[in-house]
N, C-alpha and C positions, 0 to 999 in steps of 0.2 A: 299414324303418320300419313297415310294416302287418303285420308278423309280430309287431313287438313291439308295438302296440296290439291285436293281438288278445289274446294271454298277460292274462288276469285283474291284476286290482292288488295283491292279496295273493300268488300267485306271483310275480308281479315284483318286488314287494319283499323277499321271501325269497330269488330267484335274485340280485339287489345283496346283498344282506346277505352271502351267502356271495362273491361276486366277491372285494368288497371286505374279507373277514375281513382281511386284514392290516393295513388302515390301519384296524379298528375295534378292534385288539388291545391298544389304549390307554385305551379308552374306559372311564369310567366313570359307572352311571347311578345314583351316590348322596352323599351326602357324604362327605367322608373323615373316618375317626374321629378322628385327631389325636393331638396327642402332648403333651396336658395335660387336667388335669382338668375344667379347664370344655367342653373341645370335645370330651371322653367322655359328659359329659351333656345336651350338646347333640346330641350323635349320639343319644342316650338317647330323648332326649324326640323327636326327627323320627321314629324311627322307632315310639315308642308313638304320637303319633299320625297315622301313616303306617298304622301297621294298623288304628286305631281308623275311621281313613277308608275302607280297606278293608272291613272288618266290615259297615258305614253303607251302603256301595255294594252291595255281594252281596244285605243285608237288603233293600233297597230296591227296588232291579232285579229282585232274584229274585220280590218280592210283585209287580210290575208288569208280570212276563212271563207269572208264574202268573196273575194277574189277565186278560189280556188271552187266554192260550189258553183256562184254561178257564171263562172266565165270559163267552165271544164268542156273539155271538146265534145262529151258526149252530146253537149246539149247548144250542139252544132256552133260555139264562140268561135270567132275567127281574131287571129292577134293583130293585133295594129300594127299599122305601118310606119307610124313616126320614128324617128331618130333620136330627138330630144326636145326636150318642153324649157323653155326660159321659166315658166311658173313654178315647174315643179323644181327648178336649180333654186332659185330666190327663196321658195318657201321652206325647202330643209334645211337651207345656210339660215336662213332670218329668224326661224320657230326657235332651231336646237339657242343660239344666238341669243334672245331675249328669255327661252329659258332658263340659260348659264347665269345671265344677273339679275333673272327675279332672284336662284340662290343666292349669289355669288353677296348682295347686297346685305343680307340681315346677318350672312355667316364671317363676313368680312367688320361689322359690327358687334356681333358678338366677340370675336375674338381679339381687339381694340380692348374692348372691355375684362377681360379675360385676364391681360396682358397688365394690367393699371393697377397695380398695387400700393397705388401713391397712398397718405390722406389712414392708414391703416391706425387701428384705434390698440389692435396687439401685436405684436412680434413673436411668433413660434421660430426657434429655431430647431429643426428637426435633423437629424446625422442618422443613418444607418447603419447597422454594425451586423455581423454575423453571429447568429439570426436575433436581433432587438433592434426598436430603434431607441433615442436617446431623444429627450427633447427641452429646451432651455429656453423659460418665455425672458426675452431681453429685458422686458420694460418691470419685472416684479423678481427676480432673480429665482424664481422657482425651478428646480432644474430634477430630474430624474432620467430613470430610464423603464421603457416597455418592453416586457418579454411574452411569451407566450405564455398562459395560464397552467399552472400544475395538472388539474384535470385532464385538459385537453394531452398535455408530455407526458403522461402514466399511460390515459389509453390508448397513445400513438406507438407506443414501446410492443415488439414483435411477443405475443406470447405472452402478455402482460395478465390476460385474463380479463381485460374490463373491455364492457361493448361499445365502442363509439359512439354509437346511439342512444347510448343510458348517457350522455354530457350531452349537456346544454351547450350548447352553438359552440359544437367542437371545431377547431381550428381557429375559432373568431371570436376567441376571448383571451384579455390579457389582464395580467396583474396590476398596473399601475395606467388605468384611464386616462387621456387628456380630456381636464375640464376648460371648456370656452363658452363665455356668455352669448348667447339668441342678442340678435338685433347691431353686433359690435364686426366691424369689418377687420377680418383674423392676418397679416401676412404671414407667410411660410418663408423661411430661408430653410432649402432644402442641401446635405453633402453629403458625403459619406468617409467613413473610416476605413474602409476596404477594400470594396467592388462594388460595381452600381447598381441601384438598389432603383425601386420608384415607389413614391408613395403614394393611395389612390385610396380614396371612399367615394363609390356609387353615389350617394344620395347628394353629394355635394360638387360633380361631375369635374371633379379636378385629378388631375396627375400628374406627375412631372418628377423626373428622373432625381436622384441623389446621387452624383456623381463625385467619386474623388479629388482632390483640390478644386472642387469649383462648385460655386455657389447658384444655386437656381432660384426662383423666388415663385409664388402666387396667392391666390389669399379667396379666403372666403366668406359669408355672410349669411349666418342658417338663421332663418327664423320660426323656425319650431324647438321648441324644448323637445329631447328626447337623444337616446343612443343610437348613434350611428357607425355602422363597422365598417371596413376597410382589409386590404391585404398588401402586400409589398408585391408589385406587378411586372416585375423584374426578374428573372432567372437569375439567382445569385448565390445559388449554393446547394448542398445536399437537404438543407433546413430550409426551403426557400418556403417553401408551404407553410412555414413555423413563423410566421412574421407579421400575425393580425395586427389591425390596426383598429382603436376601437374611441373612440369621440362622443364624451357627454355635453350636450348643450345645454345651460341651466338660466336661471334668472342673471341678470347685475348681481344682486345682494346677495345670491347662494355663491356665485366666483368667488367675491373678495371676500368671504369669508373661508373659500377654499385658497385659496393666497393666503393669507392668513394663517389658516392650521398647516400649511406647508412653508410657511418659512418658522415660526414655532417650531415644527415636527425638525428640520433642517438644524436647527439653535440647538433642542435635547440632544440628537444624534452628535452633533460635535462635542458636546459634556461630555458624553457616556467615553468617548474616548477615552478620556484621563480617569475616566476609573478604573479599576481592579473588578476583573469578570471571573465569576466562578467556571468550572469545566463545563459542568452542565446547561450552564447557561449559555455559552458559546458551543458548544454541541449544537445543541437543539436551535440556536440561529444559523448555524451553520451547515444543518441538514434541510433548513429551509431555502435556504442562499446558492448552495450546492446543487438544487433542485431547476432552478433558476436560470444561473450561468454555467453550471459545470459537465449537470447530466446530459445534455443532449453529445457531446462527446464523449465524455466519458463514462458513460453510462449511468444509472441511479445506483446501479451493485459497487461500482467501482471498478466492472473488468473490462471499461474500454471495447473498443472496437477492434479485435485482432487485423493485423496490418494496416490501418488507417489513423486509428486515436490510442496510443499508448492505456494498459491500465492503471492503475492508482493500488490495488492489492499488493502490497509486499514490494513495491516500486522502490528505488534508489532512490526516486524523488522524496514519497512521503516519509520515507525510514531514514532517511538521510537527514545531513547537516538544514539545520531551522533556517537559515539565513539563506540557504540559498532555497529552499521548498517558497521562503515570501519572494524572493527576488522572479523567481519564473513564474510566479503568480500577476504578482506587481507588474512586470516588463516582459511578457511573454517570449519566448525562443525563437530568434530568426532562422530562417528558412522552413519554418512547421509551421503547421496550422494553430499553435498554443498564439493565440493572441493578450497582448497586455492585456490586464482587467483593472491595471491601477487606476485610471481616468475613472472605471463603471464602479469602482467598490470602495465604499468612504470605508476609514480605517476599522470599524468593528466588524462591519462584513470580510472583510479580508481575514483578521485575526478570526475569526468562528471559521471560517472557508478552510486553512492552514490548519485551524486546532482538530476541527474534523476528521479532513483527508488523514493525519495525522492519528486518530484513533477509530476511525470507523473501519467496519468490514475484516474484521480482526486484525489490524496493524497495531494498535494500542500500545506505541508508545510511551504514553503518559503525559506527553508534552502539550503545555498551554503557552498558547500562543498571546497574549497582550496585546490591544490596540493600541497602545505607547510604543509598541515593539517595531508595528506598523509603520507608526508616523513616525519614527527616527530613520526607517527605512528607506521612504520616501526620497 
């Protein structure tokens, strides 16, 4: 320890710098360009004035070092006598001045631009919810919701035993992707269901809040094919970290054939309702769905969160009366944090959710639950 407090501060932090070259081979110390127009000329403009600021420092410093060696009294300077100089009042009112709207110009045009969602070729409308968002393109009626990826909620769980670092881009991966075609100018209608949320992907240099009764808007225009992630930029909860956001950009032709398998996939889903589901098979949807919307409160065991999230073990809810276990499902409980999930859970997910809670973690009632049962509920 005294060998390494001798070692100077500037070598020690060049001798870490090199140690650690591996874990700093990620690093980066700028914005990323992005992969639309607007986050080209935002990169544009940080770094016009990123060097303007530059320039401002060198000029500045450099006159105050010069200043100080050779105008030092040892080397007999003598200070002036003047009072005030009109050049030098004119030229630090005029410099700072004309350098305010060289910025002031391209960033006052960018964000014109920014603002114009007119002319938009799709309509996302995006709502956030604690912790998913929900998103409904207007113009093709395709509607889901995005939660955080299983992986990433297993090894986020205290004592789970899985190493965060064995998942792939933990935290920033979710179960149902928004797909949007390269080359199509995208609008966002942004709200929320709860508390405000904001929704934000780097590479597309957008963000803007999701606010309860009120609607925000912006839009974007990627023109590279590829996955782009995001995160909710908001403080909005205990899960707030839990609210990736993840954007596939594909061809025209791979879209609407994804509109397509999503409104199909939308048509089965409402069949399967009016049938008759075996136990097992609502189980096993149901520890999938539960994994989803239920575990991050209520844990995956089913014991809750002592003093914050009720458990589910041996609960009055799940061992209790069937109608009222769908009702506090469907129209969640005022004054708690149990939020409705009827809007997020078409009728089979609900029925498998109910038949679950109902037989999982040794409750084993027996009781099935029906997606008829559901949508008479409603």
């Amino acid at each position: 320890m005294k060998n390494i407090q001798r070692v100077p501060g500037a070598l020690l932090g060049a001798i870490l710098l090199v140690l650690s070259g591996s874990a700093l081979a990620d690093w980066q110390l700028n914005l990323t360009e992005g992969v639309t127009e607007i986050s080209r000329e935002v990169y544009d403009m940080h770094m016009m004035v990123l060097w303007i600021c530059v320039v401002i420092g060198v000029l500045v410093f450099g006159a105050m070092f010069y200043s100080i060696l050779k105008h030092r009294k040892s080397q007999g300077a003598v200070p002036a006598t003047f009072h005030e100089s009109m050049v030098a009042e004119v030229g630090w009112t005029v410099v700072p001045f004309v350098i305010l709207i060289v910025m002031a110009l391209p960033a006052a045009k960018a964000l014109i631009k920014m603002e114009d969602s007119s002319n938009s070729d799709i309509t996302i409308k995006v709502t956030g919810h604690q912790w998913k968002w929900e998103y409904e393109y207007v113009d093709s009626g395709v509607h889901f919701f995005s939660s955080l990826d299983t992986a990433s909620r297993e090894a986020g769980v205290k004592n789970s035993g899985v190493d965060v670092n064995s998942v792939e881009n933990y935290l920033l991966d979710v179960d149902n992707r928004i797909i949007v075609p390269v080359g199509k100018k995208i609008r966002f209608l942004l709200t929320s269901n709860d508390v405000i949320h904001a929704w934000w992907v780097p590479a597309f240099a957008i963000k803007k809040d999701a606010i309860p009764g009120y609607i925000n808007e912006m839009w974007t225009n990627i023109d590279e094919e590829g996955v782009y992630r995001g995160q909710c930029a908001e403080l909005c909860g205990k899960d707030h970290g839990y609210m990736p956001i993840v954007v596939e950009a594909v061809s025209e032709e791979r879209y609407n054939e994804w509109v397509g398998e999503q409104i199909a996939a939308a048509e089965a889903e409402a069949n399967s309702a009016d049938k008759k589901w075996a136990m097992d098979d609502l189980m096993a949807r149901g520890e999938s769905v539960y994994a989803t919307a239920c575990a991050a409160c209520h844990q995956a065991n089913g014991q809750g969160i002592p003093g914050v999230f009720p458990g589910l073990v041996d609960s009055p809810i799940a061992l209790g009366d069937v109608k009222a276990h769908i009702d506090i499902v469907l129209n969640g409980k005022a004054g708690t944090a149990m939020q409705a999930f009827g809007a997020q859970l078409s009728d089979v997910d609900a029925a498998a959710i109910v038949t679950y809670e109902r037989n999982a973690w040794g409750n084993d009632t027996g009781d099935v639950v029906q997606p008829s049962e559901i949508k008479e509920l409603r």
